[in-house]
N, C-alpha and C positions, 0 to 999 in steps of 0.2 A: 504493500500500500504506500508506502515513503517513497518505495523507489519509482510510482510512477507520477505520485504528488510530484517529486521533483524532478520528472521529465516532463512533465506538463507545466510547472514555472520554467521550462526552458523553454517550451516554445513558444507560451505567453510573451518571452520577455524575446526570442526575435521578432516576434510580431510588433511590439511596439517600437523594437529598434528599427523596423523595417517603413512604420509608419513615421518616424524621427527621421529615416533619411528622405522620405518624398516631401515632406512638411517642409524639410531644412530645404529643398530645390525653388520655392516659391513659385509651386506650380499648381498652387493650391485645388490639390485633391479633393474629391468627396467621397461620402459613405460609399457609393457604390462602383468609385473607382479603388478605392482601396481595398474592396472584398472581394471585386475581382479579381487583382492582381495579389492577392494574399491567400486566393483562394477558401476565403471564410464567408459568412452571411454578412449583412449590412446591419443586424444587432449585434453579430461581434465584434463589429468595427465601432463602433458605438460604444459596449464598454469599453474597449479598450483605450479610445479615447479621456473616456474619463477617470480609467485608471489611471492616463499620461499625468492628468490634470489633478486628479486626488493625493498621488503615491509619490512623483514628480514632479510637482509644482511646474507642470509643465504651461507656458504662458500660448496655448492655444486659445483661438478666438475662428468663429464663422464669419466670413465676405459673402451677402447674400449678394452682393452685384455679382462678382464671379464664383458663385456656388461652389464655395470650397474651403475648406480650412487653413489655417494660415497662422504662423507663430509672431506676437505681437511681438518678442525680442529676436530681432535678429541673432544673437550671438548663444542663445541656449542649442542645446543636444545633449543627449543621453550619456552620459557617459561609463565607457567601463573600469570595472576595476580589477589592478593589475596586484596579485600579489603573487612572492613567493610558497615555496613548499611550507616553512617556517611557519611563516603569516598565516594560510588558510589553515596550519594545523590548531594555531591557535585561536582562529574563528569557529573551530569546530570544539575546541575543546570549550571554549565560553558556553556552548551548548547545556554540557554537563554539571558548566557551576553555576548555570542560570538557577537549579535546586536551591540555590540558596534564598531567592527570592520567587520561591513557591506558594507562598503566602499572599502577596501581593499581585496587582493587575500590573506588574513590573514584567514581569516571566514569560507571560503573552505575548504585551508588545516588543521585548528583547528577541525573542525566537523570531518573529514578524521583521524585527530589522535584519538579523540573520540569515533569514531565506532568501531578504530581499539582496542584501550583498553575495550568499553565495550562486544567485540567478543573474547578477550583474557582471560577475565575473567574466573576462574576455576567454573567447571560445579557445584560445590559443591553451589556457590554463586546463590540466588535467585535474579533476577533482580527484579530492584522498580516499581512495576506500576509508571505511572506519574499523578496519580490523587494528588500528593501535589503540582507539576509543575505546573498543569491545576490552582490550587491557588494563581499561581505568575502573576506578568505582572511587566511588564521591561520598562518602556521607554526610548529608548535611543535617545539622541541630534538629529535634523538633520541635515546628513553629507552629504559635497558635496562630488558628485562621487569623484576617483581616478584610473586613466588609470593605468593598472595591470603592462605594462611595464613601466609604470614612476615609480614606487615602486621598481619593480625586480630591475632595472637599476641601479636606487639611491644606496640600498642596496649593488649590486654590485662593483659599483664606490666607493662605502665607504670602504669595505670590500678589495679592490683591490690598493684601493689607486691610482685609475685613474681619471683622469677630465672628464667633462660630458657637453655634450653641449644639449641644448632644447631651446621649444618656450616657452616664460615668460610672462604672462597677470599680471601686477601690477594691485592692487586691483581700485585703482584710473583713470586707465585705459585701453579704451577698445580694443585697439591691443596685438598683441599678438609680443612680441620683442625675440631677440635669444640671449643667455646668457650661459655664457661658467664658470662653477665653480671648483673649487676641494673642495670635499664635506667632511668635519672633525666631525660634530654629526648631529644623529638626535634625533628631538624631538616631542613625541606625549602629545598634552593636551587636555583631552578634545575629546579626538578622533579623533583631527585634526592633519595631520603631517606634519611637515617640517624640515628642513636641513640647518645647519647653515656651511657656504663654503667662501672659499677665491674667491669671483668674479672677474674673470682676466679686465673685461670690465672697473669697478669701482674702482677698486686695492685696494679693501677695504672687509674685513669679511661682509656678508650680509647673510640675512633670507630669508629663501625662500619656500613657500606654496606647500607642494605635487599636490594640486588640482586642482592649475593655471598653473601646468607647460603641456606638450606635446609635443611630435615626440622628446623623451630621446636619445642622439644618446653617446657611450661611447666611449671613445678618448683615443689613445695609449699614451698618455703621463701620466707618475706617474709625484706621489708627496710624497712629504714628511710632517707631520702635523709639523708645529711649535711648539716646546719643550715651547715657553710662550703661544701659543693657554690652554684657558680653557673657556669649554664651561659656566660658570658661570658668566662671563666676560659679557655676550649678552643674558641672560635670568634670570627670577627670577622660580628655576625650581619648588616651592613651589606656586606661582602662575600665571606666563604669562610667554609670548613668545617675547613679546614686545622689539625690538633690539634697541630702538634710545637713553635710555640714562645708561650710567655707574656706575654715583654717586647715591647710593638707598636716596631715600625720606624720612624725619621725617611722616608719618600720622599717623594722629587723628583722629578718626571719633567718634563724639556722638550720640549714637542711643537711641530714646523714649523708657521712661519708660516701655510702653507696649510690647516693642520688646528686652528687657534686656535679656531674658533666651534665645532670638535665638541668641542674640550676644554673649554672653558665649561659646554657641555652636560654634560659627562660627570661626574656625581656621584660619588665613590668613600665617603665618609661624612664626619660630621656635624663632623668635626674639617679639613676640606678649606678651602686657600685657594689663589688663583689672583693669579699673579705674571706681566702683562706686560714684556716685554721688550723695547727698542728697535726689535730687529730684525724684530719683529713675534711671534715666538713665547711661547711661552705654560708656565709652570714652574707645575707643579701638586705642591701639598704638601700631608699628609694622613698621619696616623700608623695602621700597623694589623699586624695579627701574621701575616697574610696571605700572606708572601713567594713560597709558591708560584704564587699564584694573579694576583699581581701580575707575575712572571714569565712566565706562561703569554699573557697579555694583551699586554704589552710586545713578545713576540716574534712575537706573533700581527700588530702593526703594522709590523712591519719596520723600515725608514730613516725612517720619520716621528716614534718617539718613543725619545730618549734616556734612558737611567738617571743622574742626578746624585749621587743618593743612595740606600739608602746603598751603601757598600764594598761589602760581603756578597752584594749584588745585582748590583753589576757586576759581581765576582768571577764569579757562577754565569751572567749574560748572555753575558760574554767564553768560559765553558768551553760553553756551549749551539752556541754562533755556531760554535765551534771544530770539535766535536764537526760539526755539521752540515756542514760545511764538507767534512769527512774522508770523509763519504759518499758527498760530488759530485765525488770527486777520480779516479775510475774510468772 
């Protein structure tokens, strides 16, 4: 079924290359000279046209004096694209990590831009089998859905600079509340998105989860972003999303001996230094405002990495371990 989808975007796409070179003659053709010589019907010259004109901005106009279509810019035509072996493997491999944005009406139209480059491709280029694809596997997160109009909206409303009202499910609980923002960035991590906005409700800048929100409705009222708004102010954009605290944290962590060269690896941001140890272990320092998310990760390795710093961390590791602890006690 793919392989004949994309024999039939080849022939679509000489067709309209073919209708692009009689256009470009200024000979100005019509429906039923071009289906004869294209050998299609006069409705598939018809769409196709307005494929030109949807898909390519193609600056097609009708001359009803000399019954025939005609390019209002001289200087447009189709053009193809030339890549190497390289290049289109890594058009295809984009294929595979579009999964990351399965969640969203992103993944659609990314595939949509795909098809459409590798149908524009000059005929000269040999397309790759996919037997090195068939080699790959991708696993990507899993993502909670994302309603297509709470994305368009968002986007919209940012773009517009209009307030946005919806319903709001806080993670903590289970109704679902109406919330009215004007929305100044967003942020994806992780494949997860959300919107950092002035909340008219709380009169206070708040974070807010693409995938809790629903029924987007967008409101005639602009705004203006505050000249002191910066989005760095409410995220650490090297590691979380985490909005609740300002001043970044001294941490410390020391990881066992046996985990030393994944801790070398392990990047946390741009302020990170890494402190060998006698005993072979390994003290990773790195300032960030982060603490839940640094929390979340620390406990995720169990007996391998310690909290050194700061206090507040061990404090909330010590009540976690405890807390978890009370559960296995039955």
């Amino acid at each position: 079924m793919k392989s004949q989808q994309k024999a039939q975007e080849k022939v679509v796409l000489r067709r309209l290359k073919a209708i692009d070179s009689e256009l470009r003659k200024n000979t100005y053709p019509n429906s039923s000279f071009l289906a004869q010589k294209l050998e299609v019907s006069v409705r598939t010259i018809s769409r196709d046209i307005e494929e030109l004109k949807l898909f390519y901005n193609a600056p097609i106009a009708f001359d009803r004096s000399k019954s025939g279509y005609y390019y209002t810019e001289k200087s447009f035509y189709i053009k193809d694209i030339s890549l190497d072996k390289n290049e289109l493997f890594s058009v295809m491999l984009l294929k595979k990590l579009l999964m990351a944005y399965s969640n969203t009406p992103l993944e659609g139209e990314l595939r949509a831009v795909i098809r459409k480059i590798v149908a524009s491709l000059s005929e000269k280029v040999t397309i790759l089998e996919e037997d090195p694809l068939n080699n790959l596997t991708f696993i990507p997160e899993a993502l909670p859905p994302i309603d297509s109009a709470v994305f368009r909206d968002i986007f919209t409303a940012l773009s517009e600079k209009r307030e946005i009202t919806f319903l709001y499910r806080p993670m903590e609980q289970p109704d679902y509340k109406e919330r009215t923002i004007r929305p100044y960035h967003v942020v994806c991590q992780k494949s997860r998105w959300y919107v950092i906005g002035y909340d008219t409700l709380k009169d206070d800048v708040r974070l807010f989860t693409f995938s809790r929100m629903r029924e987007t409705k967008l409101e005639n009222r602009h705004f203006s972003v505050p000249k002191s708004f910066n989005f760095r102010d409410y995220i650490d954009p090297e590691i979380g999303v985490w909005a609740s605290q300002r001043v970044p944290y001294e941490i410390t962590l020391r990881v066992i001996p046996e985990l030393a060269a994944f801790a070398k690896e392990l990047v946390w941001n741009s302020t990170q230094q890494i402190t060998r140890n006698a005993d072979g272990s390994v003290d990773v320092h790195f300032k960030t405002t982060q603490l839940p998310e640094i929390k979340r990760w620390v406990l995720g390795q169990g007996k391998t990495v310690r909290v050194l710093a700061p206090p507040e961390l061990i404090r909330e590791i010590k009540e976690e371990i405890s807390a978890m602890g009370e559960l296995y006690k039955a």
